[in-house]
C-alpha positions in Angstrom: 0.3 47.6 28.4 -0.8 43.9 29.0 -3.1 44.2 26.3 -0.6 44.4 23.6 0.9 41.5 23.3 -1.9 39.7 23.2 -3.1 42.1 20.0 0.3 41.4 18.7 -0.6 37.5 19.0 -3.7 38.1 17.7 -2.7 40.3 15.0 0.1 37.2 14.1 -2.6 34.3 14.4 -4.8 36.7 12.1 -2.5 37.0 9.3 -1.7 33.2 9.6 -5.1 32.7 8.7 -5.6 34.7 6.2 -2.4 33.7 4.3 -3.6 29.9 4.9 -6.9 31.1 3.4 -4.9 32.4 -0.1 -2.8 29.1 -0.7 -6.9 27.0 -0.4 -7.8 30.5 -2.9 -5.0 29.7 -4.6 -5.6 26.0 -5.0 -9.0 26.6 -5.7 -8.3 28.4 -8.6 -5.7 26.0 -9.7 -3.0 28.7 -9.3 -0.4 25.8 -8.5 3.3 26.7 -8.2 5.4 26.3 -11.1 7.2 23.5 -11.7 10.3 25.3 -13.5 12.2 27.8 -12.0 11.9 31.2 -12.7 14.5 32.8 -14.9 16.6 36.7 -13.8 19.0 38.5 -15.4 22.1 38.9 -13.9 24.3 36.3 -12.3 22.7 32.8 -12.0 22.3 31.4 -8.6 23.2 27.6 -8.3 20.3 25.6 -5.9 22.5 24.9 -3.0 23.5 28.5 -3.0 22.8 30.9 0.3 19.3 33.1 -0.5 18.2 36.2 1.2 14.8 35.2 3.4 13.0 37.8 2.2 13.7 37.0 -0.9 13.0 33.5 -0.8 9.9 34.5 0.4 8.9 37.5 -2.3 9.9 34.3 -5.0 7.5 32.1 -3.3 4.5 34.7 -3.5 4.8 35.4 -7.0 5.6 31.8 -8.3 1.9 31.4 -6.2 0.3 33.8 -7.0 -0.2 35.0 -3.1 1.4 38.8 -3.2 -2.3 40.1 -2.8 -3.3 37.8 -0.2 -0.1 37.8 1.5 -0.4 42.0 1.5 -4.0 41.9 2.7 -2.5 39.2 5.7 -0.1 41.9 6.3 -2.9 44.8 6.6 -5.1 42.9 8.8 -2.2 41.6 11.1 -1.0 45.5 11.6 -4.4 46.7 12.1 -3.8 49.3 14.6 -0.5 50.5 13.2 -2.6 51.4 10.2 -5.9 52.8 11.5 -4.1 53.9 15.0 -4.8 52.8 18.7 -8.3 54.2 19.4 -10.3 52.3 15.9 -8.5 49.4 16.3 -9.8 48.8 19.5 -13.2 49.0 18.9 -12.8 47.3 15.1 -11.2 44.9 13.6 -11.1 43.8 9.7 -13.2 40.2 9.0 -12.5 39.9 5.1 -11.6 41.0 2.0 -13.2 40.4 -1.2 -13.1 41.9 -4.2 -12.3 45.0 -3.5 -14.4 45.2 -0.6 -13.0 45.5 2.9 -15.7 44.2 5.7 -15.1 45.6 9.2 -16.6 44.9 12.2 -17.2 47.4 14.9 -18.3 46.5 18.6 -21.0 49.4 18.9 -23.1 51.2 16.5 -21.2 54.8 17.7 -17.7 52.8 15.9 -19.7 51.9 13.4 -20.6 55.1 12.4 -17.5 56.6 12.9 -15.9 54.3 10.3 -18.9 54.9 8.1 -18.2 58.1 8.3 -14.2 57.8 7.9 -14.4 55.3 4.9 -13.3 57.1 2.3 -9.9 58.2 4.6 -9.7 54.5 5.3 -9.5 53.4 1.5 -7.1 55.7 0.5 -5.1 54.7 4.2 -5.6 51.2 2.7 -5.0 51.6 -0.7 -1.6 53.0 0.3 -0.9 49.4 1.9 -1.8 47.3 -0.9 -1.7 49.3 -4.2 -3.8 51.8 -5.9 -7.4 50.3 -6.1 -6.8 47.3 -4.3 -9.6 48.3 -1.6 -13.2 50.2 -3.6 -15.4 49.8 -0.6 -15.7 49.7 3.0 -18.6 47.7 4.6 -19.3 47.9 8.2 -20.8 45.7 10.1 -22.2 46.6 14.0 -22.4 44.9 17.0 -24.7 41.1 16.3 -26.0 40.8 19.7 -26.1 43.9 21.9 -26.5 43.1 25.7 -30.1 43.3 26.9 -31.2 46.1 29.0 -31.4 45.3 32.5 -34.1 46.5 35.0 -37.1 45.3 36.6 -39.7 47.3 34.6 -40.9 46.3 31.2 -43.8 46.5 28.9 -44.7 43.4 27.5 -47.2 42.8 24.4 -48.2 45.9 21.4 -48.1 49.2 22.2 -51.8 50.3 21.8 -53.8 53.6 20.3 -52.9 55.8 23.1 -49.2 55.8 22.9 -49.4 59.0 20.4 -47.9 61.6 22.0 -51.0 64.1 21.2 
């Protein structure tokens, strides 16, 4: 139970970055926000006039340019809603480029696993930010794995009688 809020916070400060990673994209690029307004059909809405937040905020990513980014933020930051409780404490998402999700895993036996589950996490994914928004899944393992501990070890090459026959 303690351990979920602090996912929650780390889920939050993930998709913070990620989003502050699309507006430098963004910037990049020279995607810069428009400098007129954008124009709707229906009744027109004077500047001083009361918006819906969400709203405000759906304008803001399209005048950008950041509705991919911002939906990829979004992905990352639910993480275990998406892939469920038992992946998404052993993986976690590191990027997305392209097309190509990388994930990490902390041991080669989750690796596998979402190896093995990759096409069931692009569709899973897909469903999140659009039809063939996500084309790959790369894994990545564990980087450094803990050193076996014990007091015997065999130093230097194995030699011409380690053959087993």
């Amino acid at each position: 139970m303690s351990d979920e809020p602090n996912a929650a916070a780390r889920g939050a400060a993930m998709a913070r970055e990620k989003l502050a990673q699309a507006k430098a994209d963004a910037a990049k690029r020279g995607q810069l926000p428009r400098r007129e307004p954008r124009r709707k059909a229906g009744p027109r809405r004077e500047a001083g006039d009361p918006q819906l937040f969400g709203r405000a905020i759906a304008d803001l990513l399209a005048d950008r340019g950041w509705e991919r980014s911002a939906a990829v933020g979004a992905v990352f930051g639910r993480w275990q809603d998406i892939v469920g409780p038992d992946l998404a404490a052993h993986t976690r998402p590191e990027s997305f480029d392209e097309g190509e999700v990388l994930i990490a895993a902390d041991s080669t036996a989750w690796a596998t696993q979402v190896r093995l589950l990759a096409r069931t996490l692009i569709r899973r994914l897909n469903e999140e930010l659009g039809d063939g928004a996500v084309t790959k899944v790369k894994v990545r393992g564990p980087q450094n794995a803990p050193r076996p501990t014990g007091g015997l070890r065999v130093t230097g090459s194995r030699g011409p009688g380690d053959t087993y026959g």
